[in-house]
C-alpha distance (Angstrom), angle and dihedral (degrees) to the residues before:
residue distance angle dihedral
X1 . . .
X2 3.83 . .
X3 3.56 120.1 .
X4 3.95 91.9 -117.4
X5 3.98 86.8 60.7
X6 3.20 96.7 44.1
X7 4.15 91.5 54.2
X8 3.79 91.3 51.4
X9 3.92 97.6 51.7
X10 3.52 88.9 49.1
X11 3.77 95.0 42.7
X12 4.23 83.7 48.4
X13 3.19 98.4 48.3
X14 3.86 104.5 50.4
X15 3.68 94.7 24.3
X16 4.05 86.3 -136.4
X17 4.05 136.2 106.1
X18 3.72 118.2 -151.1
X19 3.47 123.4 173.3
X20 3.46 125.9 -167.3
X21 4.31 114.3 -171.3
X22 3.84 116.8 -177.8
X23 3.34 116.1 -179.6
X24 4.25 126.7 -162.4
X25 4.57 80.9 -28.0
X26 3.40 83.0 -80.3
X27 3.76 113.6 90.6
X28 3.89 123.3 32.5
X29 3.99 126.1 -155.6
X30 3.79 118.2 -162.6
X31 3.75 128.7 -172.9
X32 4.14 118.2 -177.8
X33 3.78 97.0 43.4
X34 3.75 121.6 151.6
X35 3.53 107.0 175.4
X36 3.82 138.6 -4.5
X37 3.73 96.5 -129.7
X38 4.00 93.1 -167.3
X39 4.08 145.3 -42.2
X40 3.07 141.7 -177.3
X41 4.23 125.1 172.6
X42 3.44 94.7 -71.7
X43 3.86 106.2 37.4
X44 4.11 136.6 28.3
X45 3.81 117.1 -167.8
X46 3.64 120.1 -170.6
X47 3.93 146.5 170.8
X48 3.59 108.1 -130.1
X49 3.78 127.8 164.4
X50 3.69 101.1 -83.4
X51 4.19 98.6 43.6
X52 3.47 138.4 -65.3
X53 3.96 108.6 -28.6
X54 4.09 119.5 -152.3
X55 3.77 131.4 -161.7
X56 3.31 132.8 -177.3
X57 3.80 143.9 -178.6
X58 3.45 152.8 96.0
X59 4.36 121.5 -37.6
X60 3.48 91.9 -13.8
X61 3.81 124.8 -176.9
X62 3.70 143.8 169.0
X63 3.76 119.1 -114.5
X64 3.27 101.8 176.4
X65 3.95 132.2 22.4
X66 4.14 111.6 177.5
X67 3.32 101.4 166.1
X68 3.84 90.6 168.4
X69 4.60 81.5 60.6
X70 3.61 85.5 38.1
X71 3.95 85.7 -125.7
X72 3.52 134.5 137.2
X73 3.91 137.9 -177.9
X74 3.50 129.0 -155.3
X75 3.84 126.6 -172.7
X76 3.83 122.9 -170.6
X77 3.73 135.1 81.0
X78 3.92 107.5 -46.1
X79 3.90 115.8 -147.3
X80 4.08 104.7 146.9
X81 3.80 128.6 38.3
X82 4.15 105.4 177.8
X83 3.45 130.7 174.8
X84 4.01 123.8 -169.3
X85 3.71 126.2 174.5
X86 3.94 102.2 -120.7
X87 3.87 113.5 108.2
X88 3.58 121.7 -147.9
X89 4.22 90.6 -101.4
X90 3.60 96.8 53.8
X91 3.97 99.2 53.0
X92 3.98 84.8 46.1
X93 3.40 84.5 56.0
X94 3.94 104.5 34.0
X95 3.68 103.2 77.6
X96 3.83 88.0 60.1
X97 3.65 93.9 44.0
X98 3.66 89.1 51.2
X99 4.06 95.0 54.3
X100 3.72 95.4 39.4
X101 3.72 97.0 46.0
């Protein structure tokens, strides 16, 4: 499969474009972000189109937030890119679904 094909079944099937562009570990581009949820120097946690979107490292810091481009930069020493499915809404809301279940 050619990487042009692959792009537009996965742009087709989730309707979304993410783009993730790290350069020598040290600089981070991100496309699709909805939020930055918080960050410090060590760890940035943000809501980005397709979940919750963790990085982590070493003097980390945001050079650019757009949120109106849905872009973000982050500078530092990248070690940990982590996705996980839970959106910012549903772990507001999951300790209360979990009691009242």
């Amino acid at each position: 499969m050619v990487v042009e094909d692959r792009k537009t079944n996965i742009n087709t099937i989730s309707g979304v474009i993410q783009n993730l562009i790290l350069e020598n570990r040290n600089k981070l581009s991100i496309s699709g972000v909805k939020d930055v949820l918080s960050f410090d120097d060590q760890v940035v946690i943000m809501e980005t189109e397709l979940g919750l979107l963790t990085v982590k490292g070493e003097n980390l810091k945001i050079n650019k937030l757009s949120i109106d481009t849905s872009e973000v930069i982050v500078e530092g020493e990248i070690n940990n890119l982590a996705y996980s499915d839970h959106s910012k809404k549903e772990q507001e809301s999951g300790i209360f679904s979990k009691i009242f279940k």
